[in-house]
N, CA and C of each residue as an Amber inpcrd file, in Angstrom:
protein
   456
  63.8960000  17.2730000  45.1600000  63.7990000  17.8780000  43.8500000
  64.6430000  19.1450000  43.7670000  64.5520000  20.1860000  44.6670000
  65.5820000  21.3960000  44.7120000  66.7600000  20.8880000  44.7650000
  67.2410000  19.7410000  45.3510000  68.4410000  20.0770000  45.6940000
  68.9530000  19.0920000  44.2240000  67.9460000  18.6690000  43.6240000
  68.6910000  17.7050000  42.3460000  68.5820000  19.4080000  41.5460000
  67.9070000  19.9300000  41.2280000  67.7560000  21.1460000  40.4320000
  69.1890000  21.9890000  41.1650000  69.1380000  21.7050000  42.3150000
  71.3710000  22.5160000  42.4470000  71.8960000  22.1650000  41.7720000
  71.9520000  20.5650000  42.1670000  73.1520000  20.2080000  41.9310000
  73.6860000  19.6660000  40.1520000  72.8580000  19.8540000  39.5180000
  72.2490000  19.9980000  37.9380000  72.7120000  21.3890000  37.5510000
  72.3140000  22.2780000  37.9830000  72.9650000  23.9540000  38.0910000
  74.2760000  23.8740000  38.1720000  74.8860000  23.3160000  39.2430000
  76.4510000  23.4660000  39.7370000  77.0200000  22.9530000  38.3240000
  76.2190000  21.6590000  38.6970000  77.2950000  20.6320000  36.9610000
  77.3180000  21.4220000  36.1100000  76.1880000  22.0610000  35.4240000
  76.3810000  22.6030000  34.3590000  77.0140000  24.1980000  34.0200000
  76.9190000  24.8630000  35.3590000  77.8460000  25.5370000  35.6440000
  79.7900000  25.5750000  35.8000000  79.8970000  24.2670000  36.0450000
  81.0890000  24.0330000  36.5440000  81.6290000  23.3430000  34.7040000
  80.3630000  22.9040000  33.9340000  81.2130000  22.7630000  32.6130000
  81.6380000  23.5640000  31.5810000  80.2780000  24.9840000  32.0590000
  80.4080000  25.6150000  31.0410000  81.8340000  26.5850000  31.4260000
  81.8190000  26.5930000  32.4290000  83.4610000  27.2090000  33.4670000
  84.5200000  26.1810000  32.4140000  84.7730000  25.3170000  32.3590000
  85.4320000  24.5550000  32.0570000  85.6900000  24.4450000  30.5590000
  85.0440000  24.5780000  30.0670000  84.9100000  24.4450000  28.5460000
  84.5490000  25.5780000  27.9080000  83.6980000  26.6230000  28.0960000
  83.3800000  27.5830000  27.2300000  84.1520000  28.6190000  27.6290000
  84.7700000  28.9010000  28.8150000  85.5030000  30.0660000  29.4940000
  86.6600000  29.7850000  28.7340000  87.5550000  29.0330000  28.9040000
  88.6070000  29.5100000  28.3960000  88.9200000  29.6050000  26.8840000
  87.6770000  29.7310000  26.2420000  87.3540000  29.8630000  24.6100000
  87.4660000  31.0570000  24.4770000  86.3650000  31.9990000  25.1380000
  86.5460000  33.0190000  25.0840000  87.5740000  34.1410000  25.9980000
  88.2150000  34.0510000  26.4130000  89.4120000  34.4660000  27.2130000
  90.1610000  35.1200000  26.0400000  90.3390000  34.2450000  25.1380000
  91.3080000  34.9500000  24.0390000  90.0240000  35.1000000  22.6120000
  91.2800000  36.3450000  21.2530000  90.1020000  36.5630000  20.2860000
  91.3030000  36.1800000  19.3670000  90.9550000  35.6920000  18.4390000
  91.8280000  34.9760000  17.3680000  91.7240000  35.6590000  16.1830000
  92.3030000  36.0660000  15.3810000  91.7710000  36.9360000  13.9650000
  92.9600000  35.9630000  12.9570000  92.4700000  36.0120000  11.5900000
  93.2510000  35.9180000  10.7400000  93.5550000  37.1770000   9.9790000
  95.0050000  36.8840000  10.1860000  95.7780000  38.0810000   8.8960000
  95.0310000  38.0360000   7.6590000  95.5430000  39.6770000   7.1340000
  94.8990000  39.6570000   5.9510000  96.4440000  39.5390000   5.1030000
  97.5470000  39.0170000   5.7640000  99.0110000  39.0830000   5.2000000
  99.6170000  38.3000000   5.5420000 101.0380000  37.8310000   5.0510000
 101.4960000  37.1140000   5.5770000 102.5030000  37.8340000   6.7200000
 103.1320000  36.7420000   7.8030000 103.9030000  36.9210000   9.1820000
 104.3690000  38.5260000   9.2680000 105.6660000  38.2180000   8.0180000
 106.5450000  39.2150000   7.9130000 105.7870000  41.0700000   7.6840000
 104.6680000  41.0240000   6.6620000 104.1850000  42.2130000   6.7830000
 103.1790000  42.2190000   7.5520000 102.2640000  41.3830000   8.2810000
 101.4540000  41.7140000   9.4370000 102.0640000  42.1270000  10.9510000
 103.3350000  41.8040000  11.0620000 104.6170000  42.4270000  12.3140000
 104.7390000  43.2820000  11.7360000 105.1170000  43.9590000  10.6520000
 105.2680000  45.2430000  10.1100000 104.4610000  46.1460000  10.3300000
 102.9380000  46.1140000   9.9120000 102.0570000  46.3670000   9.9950000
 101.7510000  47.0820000  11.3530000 101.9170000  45.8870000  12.4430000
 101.3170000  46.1440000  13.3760000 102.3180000  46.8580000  14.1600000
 103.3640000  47.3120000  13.8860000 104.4300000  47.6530000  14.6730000
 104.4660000  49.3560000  13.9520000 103.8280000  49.3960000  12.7250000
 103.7850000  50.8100000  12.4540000 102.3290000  51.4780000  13.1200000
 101.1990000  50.6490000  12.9590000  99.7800000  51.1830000  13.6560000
 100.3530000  51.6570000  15.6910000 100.7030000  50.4300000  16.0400000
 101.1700000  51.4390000  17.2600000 101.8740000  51.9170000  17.2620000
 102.5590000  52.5690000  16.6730000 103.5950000  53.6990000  17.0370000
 102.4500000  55.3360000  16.2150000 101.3960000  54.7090000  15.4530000
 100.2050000  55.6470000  14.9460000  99.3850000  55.7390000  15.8010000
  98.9460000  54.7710000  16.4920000  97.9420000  55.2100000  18.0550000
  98.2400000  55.2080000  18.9940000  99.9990000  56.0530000  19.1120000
 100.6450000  56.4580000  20.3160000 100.3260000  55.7190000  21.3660000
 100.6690000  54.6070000  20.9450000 101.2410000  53.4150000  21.9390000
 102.6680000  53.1890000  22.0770000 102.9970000  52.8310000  22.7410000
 104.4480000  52.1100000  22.7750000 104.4790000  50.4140000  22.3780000
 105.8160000  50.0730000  21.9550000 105.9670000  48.6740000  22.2960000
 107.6110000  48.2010000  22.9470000 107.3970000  48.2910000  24.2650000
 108.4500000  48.1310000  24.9200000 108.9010000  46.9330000  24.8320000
 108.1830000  46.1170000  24.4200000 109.1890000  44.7730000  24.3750000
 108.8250000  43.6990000  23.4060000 109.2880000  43.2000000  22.3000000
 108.8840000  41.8600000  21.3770000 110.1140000  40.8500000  21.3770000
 109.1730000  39.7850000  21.4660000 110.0880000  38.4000000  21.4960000
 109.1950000  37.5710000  20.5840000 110.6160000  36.8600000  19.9890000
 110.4820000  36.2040000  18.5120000 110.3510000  34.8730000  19.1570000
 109.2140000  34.1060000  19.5070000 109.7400000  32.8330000  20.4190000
 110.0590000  31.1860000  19.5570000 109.7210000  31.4040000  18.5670000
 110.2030000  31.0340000  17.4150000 111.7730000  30.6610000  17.4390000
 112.9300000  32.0540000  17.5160000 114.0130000  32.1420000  17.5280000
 114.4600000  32.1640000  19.0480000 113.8770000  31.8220000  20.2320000
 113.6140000  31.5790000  21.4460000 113.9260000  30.1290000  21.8190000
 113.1230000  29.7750000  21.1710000 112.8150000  28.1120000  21.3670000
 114.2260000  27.6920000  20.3290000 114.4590000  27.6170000  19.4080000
 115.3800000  26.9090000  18.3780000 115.9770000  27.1830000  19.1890000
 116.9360000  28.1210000  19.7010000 117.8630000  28.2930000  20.7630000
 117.9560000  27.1990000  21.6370000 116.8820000  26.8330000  22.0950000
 116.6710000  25.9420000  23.1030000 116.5050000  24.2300000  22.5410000
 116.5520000  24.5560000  20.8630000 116.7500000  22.8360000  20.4890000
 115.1390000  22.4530000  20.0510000 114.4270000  23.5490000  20.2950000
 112.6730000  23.4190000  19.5780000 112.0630000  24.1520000  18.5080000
 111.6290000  23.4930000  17.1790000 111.4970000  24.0350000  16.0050000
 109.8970000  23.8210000  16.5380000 109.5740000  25.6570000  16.0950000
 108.2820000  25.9360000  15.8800000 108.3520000  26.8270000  14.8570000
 106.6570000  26.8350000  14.4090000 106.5160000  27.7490000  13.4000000
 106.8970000  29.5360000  14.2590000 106.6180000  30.2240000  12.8920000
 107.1050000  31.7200000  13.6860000 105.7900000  31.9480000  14.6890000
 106.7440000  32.3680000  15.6380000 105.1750000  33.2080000  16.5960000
 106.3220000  34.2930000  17.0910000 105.5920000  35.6980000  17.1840000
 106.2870000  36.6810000  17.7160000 105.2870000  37.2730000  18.8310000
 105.6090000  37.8250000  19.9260000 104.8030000  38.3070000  20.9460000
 104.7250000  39.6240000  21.2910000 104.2850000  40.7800000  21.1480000
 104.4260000  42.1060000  21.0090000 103.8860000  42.8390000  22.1910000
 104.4300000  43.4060000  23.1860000 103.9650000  43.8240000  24.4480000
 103.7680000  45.2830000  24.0310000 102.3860000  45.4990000  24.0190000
 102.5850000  47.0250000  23.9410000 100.9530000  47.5920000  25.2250000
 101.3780000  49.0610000  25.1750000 101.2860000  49.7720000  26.0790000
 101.2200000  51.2520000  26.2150000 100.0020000  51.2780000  26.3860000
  99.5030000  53.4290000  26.5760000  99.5410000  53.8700000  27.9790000
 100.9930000  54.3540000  28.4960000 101.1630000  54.6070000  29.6390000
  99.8580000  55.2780000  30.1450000  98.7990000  56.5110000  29.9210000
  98.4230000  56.5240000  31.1360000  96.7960000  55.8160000  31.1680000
  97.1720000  55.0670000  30.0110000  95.8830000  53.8230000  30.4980000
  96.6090000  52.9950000  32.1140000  98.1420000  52.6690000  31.3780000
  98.6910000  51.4810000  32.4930000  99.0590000  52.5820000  33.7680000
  99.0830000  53.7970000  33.6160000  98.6420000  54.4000000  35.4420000
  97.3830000  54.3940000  36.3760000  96.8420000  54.4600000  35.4500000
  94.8890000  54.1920000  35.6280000  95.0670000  53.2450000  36.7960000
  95.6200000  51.8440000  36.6270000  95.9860000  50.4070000  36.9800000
  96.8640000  50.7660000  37.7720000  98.3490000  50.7290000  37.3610000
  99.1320000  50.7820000  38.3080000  99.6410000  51.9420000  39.5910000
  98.6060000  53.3700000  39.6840000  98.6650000  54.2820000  40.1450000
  98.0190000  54.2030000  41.8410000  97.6170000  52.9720000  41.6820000
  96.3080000  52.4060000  42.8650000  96.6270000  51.5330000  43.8370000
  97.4490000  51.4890000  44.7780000  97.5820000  49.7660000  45.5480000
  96.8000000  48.7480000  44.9800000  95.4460000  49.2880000  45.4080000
  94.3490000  48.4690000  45.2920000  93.8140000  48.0140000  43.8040000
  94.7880000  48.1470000  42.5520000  94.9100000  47.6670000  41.7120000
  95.9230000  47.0980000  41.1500000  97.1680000  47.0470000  41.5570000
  98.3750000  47.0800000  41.3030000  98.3760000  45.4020000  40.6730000
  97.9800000  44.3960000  41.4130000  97.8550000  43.1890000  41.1550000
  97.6910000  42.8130000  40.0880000  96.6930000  43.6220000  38.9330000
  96.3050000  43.6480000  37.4180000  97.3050000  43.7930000  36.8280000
  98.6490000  43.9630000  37.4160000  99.9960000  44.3560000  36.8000000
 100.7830000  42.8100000  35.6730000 100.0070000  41.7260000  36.7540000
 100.3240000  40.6470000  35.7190000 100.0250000  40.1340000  34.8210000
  98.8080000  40.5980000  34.2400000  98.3410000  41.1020000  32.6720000
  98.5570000  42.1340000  32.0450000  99.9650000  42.3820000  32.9200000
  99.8450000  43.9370000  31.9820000 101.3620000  43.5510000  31.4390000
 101.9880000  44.4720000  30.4010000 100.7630000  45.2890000  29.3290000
 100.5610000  44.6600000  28.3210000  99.5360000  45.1550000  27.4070000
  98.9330000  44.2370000  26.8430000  99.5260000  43.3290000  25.7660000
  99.3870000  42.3470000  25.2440000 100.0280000  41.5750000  24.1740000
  99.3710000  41.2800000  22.9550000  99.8610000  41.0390000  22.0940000
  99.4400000  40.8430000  20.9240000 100.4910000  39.9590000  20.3890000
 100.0910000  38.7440000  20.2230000 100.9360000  37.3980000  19.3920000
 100.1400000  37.1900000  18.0220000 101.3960000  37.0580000  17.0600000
 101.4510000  36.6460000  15.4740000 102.1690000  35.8360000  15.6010000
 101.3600000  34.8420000  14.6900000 102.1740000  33.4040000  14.7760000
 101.4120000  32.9600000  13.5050000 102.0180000  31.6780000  13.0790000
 101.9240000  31.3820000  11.6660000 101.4010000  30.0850000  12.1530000
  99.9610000  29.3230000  11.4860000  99.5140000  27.7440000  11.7910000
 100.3620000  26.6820000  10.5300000 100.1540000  25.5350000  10.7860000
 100.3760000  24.7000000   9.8870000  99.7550000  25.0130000   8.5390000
  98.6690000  25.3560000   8.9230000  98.2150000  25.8800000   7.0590000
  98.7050000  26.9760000   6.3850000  99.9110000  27.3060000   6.8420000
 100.6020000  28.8200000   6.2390000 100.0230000  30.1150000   6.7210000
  98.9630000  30.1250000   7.2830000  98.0160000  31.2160000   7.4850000
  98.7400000  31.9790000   8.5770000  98.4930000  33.3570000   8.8830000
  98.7410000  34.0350000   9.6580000  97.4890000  34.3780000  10.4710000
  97.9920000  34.3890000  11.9660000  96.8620000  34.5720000  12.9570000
  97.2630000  36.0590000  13.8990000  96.5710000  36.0120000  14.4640000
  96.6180000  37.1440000  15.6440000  95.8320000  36.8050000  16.6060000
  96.3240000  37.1490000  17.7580000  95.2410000  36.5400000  19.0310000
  95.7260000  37.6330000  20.3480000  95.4190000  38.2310000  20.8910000
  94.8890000  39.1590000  21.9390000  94.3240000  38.3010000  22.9490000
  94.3630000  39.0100000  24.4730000  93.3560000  38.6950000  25.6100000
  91.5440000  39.4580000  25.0910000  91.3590000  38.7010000  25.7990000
  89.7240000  39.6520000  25.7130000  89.8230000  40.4260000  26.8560000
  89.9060000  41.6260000  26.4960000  90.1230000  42.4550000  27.4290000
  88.3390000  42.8690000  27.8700000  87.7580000  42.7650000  27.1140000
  86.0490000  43.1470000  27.7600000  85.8420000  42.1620000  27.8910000
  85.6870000  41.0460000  28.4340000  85.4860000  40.0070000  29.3350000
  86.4570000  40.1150000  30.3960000  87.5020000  40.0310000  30.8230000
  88.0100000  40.2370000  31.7610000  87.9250000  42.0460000  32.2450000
  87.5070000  42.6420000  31.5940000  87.1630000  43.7790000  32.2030000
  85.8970000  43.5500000  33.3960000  84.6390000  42.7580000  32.4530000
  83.4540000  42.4920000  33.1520000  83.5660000  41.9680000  34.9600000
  85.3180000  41.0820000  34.3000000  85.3810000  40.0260000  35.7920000
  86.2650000  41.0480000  36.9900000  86.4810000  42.0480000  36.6770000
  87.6300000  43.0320000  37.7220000  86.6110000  43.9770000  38.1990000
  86.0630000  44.6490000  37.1220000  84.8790000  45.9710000  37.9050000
  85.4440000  47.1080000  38.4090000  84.9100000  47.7450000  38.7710000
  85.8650000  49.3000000  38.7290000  86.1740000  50.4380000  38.0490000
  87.6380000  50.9900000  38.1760000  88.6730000  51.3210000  37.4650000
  89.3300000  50.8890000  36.6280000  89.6250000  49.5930000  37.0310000
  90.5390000  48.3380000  36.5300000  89.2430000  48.1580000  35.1900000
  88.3400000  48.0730000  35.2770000  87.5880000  47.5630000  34.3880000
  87.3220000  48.5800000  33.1450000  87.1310000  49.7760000  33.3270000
  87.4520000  50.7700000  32.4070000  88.3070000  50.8560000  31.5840000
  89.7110000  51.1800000  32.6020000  91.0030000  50.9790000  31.7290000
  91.0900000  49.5620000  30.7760000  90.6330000  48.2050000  31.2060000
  90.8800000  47.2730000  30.3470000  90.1560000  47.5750000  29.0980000
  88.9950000  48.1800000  29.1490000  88.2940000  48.0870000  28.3780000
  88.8050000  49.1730000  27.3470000  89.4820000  50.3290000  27.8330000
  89.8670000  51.5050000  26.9410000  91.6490000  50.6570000  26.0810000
  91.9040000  49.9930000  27.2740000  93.2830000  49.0670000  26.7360000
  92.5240000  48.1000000  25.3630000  91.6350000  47.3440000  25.4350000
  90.8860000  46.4490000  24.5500000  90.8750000  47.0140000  23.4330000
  89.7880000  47.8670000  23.7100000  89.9000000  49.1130000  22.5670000
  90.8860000  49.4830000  21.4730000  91.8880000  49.9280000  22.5900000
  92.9380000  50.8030000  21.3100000  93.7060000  49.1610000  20.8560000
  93.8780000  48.0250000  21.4350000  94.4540000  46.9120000  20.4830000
  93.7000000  46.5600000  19.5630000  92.2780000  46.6290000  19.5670000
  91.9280000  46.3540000  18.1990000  92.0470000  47.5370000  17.2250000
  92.2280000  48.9540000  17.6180000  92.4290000  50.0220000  16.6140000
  93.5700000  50.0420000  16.1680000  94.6380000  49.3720000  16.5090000
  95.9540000  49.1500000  16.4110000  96.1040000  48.0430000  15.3400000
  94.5990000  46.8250000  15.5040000  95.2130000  45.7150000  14.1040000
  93.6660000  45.8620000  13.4960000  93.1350000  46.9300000  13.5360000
  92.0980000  46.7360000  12.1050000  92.9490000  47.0300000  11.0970000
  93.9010000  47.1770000  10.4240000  94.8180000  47.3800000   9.3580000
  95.0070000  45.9390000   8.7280000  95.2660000  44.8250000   9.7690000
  95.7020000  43.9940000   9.2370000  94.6860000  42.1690000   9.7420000
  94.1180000  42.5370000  10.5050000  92.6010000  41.3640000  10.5050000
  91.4650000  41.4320000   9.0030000  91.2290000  40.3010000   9.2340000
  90.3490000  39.5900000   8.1600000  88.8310000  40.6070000   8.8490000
């Protein structure tokens, strides 16, 4: 009987791993705009909550390059240096470097609609612990203070 009550545990452990985890991993918002002024938007709020955005790619105009028509999606890497020293100031955190820094993709669905989608940074904060877990969480933070301007 215990060991059917494991192995009943494991299964249903190992589905909800499977299926409900990578649901929440990411947070999806709908624009309250369309493509062109929600990139606008969001490209004036961080440069207002003294963030940076060191790097955006249009992958949209990425892909056609490459012979593949997609709708627009643009990918916006941005970044509050001394959140990302917090992280990268540490050996023993340095590894978190490949989620870094943080992103924010706008992209347009088949229904015309404009989306936004982020990591969940407080869930993966929960899964690091620490330092690392702070900073994600203060990183989480300022990306959503960065698109309450332009989420539903």
């Amino acid at each position: 009987m215990f060991l059917a009550g494991l192995f009943s545990g494991i299964v249903i452990f190992g589905l909800v791993i499977l299926f409900v985890f990578p649901k929440l991993m990411f947070i999806v918002s709908e624009s309250k705009y369309d493509m062109d002024k929600t990139a606008e938007l969001i490209t004036e709020s961080v440069k207002e909550h003294n963030w940076s955005l060191p790097h955006q790619y249009d992958l949209q105009q990425i892909l056609a390059g490459k012979g593949f028509e997609v709708k627009p999606v643009k990918v916006y890497s941005v970044c509050k240096p001394d959140i990302a020293f917090r992280v990268l100031g540490e050996s023993a955190t340095q590894h978190i470097s490949a989620i870094m820094p943080c992103r924010i993709s706008i992209y347009e669905k088949a229904n015309g609609k404009t989306y936004i989608s982020r990591m969940n940074a407080g869930l993966i904060a929960r899964l690091l612990g620490g330092k690392a877990a702070s900073a994600m969480v203060e990183a989480g933070q300022g990306s959503e203070d960065i698109l309450k301007a332009v989420v539903k």
